[in-house]
N, C-alpha and C positions, 0 to 999 in steps of 0.2 A: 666114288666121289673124291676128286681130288683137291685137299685143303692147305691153303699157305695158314706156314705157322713159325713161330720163333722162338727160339728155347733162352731164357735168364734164370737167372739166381742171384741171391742174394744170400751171401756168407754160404755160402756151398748148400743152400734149401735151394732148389730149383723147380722151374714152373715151366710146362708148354701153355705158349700163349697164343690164341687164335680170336681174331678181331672183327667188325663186323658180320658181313653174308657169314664167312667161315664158325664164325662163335654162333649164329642163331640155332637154336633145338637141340643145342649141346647136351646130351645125357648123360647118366650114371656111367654105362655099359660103355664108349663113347670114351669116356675121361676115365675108365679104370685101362683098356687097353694103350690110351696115349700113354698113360704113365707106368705100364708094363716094362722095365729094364730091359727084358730078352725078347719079348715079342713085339714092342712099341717104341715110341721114341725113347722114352726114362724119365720120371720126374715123380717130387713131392704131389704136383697138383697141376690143375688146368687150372688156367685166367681167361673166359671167356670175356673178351669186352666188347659190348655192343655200343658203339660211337652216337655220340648227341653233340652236341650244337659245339662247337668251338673246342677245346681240350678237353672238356666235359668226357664221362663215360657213366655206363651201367659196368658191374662186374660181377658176374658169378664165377666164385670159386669150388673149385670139385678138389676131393679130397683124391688118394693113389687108390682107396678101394671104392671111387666113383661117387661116396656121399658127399651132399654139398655142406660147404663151410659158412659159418656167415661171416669172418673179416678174414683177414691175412696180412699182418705188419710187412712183412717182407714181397709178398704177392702185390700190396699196393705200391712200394715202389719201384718194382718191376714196370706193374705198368705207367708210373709218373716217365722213367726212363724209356718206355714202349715209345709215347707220347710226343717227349721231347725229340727223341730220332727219326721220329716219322712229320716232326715241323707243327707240331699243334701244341708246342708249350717251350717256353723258353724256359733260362736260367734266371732264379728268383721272381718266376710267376709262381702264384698261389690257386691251383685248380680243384674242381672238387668231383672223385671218383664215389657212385652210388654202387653198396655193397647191399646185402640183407643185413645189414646189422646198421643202416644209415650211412648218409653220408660221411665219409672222410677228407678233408682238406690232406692237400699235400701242397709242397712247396720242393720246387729239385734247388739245391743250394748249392751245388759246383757240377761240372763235367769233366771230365777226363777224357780227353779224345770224343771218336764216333763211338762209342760201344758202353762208357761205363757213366756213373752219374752218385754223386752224395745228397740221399734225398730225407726231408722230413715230415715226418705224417702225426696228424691231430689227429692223434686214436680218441679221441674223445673224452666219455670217463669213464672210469674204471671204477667196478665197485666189490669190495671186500664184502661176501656174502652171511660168510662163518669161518672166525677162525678157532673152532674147538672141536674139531670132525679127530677122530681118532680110528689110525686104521690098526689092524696086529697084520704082520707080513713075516715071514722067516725066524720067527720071535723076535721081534722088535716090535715095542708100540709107537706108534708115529701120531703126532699132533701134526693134521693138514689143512691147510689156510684154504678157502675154497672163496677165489676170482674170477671176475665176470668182466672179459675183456671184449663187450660182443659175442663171444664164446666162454666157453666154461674150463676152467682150471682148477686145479688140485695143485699147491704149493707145497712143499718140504725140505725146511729150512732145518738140513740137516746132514749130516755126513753121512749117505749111504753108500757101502760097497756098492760097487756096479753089477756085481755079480749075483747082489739080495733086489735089486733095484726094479727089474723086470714082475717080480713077485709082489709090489709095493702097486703096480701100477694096476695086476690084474683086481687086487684088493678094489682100489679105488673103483677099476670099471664094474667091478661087482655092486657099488652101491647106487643101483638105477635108483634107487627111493629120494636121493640126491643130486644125480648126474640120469636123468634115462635117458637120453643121447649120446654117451660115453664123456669122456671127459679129457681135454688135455693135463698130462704131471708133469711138473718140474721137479728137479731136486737140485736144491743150489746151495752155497755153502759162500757166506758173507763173510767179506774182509775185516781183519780185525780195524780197520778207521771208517768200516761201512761205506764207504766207498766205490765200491766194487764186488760185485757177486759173479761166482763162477757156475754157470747154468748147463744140466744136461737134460735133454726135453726128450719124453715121446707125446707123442701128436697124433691125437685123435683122427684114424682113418688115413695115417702114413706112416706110423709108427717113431721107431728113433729117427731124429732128424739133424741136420749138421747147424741148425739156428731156428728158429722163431721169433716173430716179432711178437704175437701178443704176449706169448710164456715170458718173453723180456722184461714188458709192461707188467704184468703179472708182478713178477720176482721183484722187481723194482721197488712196489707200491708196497709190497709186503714188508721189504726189506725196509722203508724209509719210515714205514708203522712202525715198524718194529724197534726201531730209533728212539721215537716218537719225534722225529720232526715235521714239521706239516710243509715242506716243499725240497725240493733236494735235485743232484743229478748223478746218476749212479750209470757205471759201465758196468752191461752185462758184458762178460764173455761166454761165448757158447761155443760147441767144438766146431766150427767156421769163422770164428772168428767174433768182434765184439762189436756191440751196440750200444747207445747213447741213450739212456730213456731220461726224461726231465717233467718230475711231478708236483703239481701243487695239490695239498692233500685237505681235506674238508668234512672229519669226520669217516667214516668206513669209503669215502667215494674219493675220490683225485682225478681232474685232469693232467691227461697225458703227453707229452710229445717222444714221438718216438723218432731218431737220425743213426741214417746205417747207409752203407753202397746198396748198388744194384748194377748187375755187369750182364750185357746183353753174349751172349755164347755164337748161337751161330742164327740163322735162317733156310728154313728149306719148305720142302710139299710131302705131304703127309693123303695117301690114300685112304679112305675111311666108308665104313657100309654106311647110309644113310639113316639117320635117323630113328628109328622105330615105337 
């Protein structure tokens, strides 16, 4: 079975995206070999979008080892920019992409050529779950903030060696009692004007990745708690590059907005066993 598909990213996370006919029955097994480096095309994750009524879409997202995800900050504006290139959405329309974790509003707010696009997504809210989870990793004890961006995060607003960092993350996927779905970690280290936070993510079911949009959201909302201010706009930087998250905060919950590119790579056909 032969499938068109087109490969984006956002700050260097990258996604194979496959759209109607091609995205229906999409599986685990299916979306771990798309995203295989040496034997697949290569990517973070699949964007299956199954099309509805005008710019409108469904989205299921698959993880690189095939489980599905319920949002993706950066996955949605992949496909806002899918959307606009293929004529079902202009610049400064507001459309709305359905995820497992609900609806998300997006809005593309500039383009760049044919290929790339500056897009903003109502991640909704975000809610701080607990922040007194205490992990021990490498002898260190760590205080981690545990967020709910649609998905589950583990925050650590702390200066870890990269090299103890790995050892930090197996801690956290060890506590199923709190996370039995695994969990995404952050470790981020906020600017002394709080301002700005510098983010290194692994991601549940891709592991280290070059950005994340909800880890973004995540780190933001913790970071602006952590302030105590209750609304704010902080630049993460992640190693791809930075993102714009802008919270109004309300008690452990905040709405979010989250604004970052998305740059379309190439387009091709992709042969695939059917379904099973």
């Amino acid at each position: 079975m032969v499938r068109p598909f087109a490969k984006y990213e956002g700050l260097g996370n990258d996604f194979v995206l496959l759209e109607g006919d091609a995205a229906v029955g999409m599986t685990g097994a299916q979306a771990k070999l798309l995203c295989d480096r040496h034997r697949g095309i290569g990517a973070d994750g699949v964007l299956a979008l199954t099309l509805e009524r005008g710019a409108d879409g469904s989205l299921a997202i698959f993880n690189a080892d095939g489980s599905r995800a319920t949002m993706c900050g950066n996955g949605a504006r992949c496909v806002a920019l899918h959307q606009l290139l293929h004529g079902r959405a202009s610049v400064g329309q507001t459309f709305t992409i359905g995820t497992d974790a609900g609806p998300r509003h997006v809005t593309i707010r500039a383009a760049d050529g044919a290929q790339s696009a500056e897009v903003e997504v109502d991640m909704g809210v975000v809610r701080i779950e607990r922040e007194d989870i205490e992990l021990q990793a490498s002898g260190r004890r760590l205080v981690v903030v545990a967020v709910r961006v649609g998905n589950p995060h583990a925050v650590v607003v702390a200066s870890v060696p990269e090299a103890e960092q790995l050892a930090v993350v197996r801690e956290a996927e060890a506590r199923t009692d709190l996370w039995p779905d695994g969990v995404n970690v952050e470790f981020a280290e906020v600017s002394s004007d709080g301002a700005h936070v510098r983010v290194r993510v692994h991601e549940r079911g891709s592991g280290w990745t070059q950005a994340c949009g909800t880890g973004a959201c995540a780190v933001a909302v913790v970071a602006l708690r952590g302030q105590g201010l209750a609304e704010g706009r902080i630049e993460v930087t992640l190693p791809g590059g930075a993102l714009a998250v802008t919270a109004t905060l309300s008690g452990p919950e905040a709405h979010v907005l989250l604004r970052g590119p998305a740059r379309r790579v190439y387009e091709g056909h992709v042969e695939m066993a059917a379904a099973g």
